[in-house]
Each structure stands twice: as structure tokens, then as C-alpha cells.
C-alpha positions in Angstrom: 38.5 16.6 38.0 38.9 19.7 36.4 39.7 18.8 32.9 35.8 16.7 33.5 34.3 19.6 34.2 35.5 21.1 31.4 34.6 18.8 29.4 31.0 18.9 30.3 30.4 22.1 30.4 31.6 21.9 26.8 29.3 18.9 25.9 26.2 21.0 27.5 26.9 24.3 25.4 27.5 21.9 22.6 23.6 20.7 23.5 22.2 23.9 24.1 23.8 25.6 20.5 21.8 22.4 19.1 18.8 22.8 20.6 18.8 26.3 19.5 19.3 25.7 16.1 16.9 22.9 16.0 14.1 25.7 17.4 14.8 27.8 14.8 14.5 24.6 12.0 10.9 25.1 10.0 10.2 23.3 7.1 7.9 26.4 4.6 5.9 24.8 1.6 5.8 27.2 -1.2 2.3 26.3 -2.1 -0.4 23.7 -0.5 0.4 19.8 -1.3 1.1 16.5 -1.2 4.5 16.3 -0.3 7.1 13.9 -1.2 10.8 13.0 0.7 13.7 13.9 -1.9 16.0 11.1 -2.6 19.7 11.6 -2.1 22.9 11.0 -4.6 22.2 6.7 -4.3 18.3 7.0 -4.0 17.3 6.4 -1.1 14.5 8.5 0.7 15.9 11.2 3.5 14.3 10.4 6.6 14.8 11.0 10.4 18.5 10.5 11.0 19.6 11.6 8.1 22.2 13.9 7.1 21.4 17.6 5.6 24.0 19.3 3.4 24.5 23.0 3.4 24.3 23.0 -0.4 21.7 20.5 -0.6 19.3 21.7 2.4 16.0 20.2 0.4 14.2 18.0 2.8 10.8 17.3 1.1 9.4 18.3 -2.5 6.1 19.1 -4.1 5.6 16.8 -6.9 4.1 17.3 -9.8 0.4 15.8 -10.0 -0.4 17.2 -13.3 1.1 14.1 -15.0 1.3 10.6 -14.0 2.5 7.1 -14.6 0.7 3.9 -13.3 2.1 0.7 -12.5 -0.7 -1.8 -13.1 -0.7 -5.6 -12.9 -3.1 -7.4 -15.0 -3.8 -11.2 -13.9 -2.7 -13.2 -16.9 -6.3 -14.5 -18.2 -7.1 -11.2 -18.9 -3.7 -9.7 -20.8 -5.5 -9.9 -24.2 -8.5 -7.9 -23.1 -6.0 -5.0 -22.9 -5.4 -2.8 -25.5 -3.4 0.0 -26.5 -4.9 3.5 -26.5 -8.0 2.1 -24.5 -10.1 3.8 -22.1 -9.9 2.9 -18.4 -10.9 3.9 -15.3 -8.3 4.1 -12.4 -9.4 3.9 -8.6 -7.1 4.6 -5.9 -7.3 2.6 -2.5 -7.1 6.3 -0.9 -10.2 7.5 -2.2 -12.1 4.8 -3.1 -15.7 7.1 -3.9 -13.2 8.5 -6.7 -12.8 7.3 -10.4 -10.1 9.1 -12.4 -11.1 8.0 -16.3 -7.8 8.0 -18.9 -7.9 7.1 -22.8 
């Protein structure tokens, strides 16, 4: 009975040093954003669950918007109505009252 007792008051100190350091976990952006999980060593996205590394504490990232690519699809009837170095207009389903023009 003893050793049980032991045993949980171990597994409760265990819960209340967590809890602490989770109250004391605060995630500071360095500058206003959109912000962006970090993918780990294979890839994949950090999300709840997942492990944090001393040496590699980075949960999220700001990325940077002042370049970017596009995936487009064009539907096949219209493939040679597209030409390199041509001007188009890109809307995003976000904001849809908003036309970003490339050439």
C-alpha cells in the first residue's frame, strides 16, 4: 500500500511540474503575420501531439509573402491560350473582392 502511495504522489508532482511548465509555454511572434507550422526532419507539419526538441524549439514561422509561387491548373481546351511572360490576374478564394495582377 505504501509503495502505491508512493507512487502516486510521484505521478501527481510529475502532473503538477507539467502543468507548470505548460503555464509558463507562450508562443511570441516577432512581428504581425500570417503564420505558418514548421515542418520537421521528414516533412511533415508539427501539430498538437507533437514532440518539441530543445535544440529545435520552433513551433510556427512567419513566411515570407514578398515572393510567391502559384500552382495553377488550366483545363486542357484552354493550354494554348497561355503564354509565357503573360499578364494575369490571380484571385484568391480568401478574399475574393481582391485581384493581385502579375506579368
Amino acid at each position: 500500500m505504501r509503495t502505491l502511495k508512493s507512487r502516486l504522489a510521484e505521478r501527481r508532482q510529475r502532473v503538477a511540474d507539467l502543468q507548470d511548465v505548460l503555464s509558463k509555454f507562450v508562443i511570441y511572434a516577432p512581428s504581425p503575420g500570417m503564420v505558418i507550422y514548421k515542418r520537421d526532419r521528414s516533412g511533415a507539419k508539427r501539430k498538437v501531439g507533437s514532440s518539441i526538441s530543445p535544440w529545435d524549439n520552433v513551433v510556427a514561422t512567419l513566411p515570407d509573402m514578398s515572393t510567391m509561387i502559384s500552382k495553377t491548373y488550366v483545363n486542357e481546351i484552354d493550354v494554348s491560350k497561355v503564354k509565357t511572360g503573360q499578364q494575369v490576374d490571380i484571385m484568391v478564394d480568401a478574399f475574393p473582392e481582391r485581384n493581385i495582377r502579375v506579368w
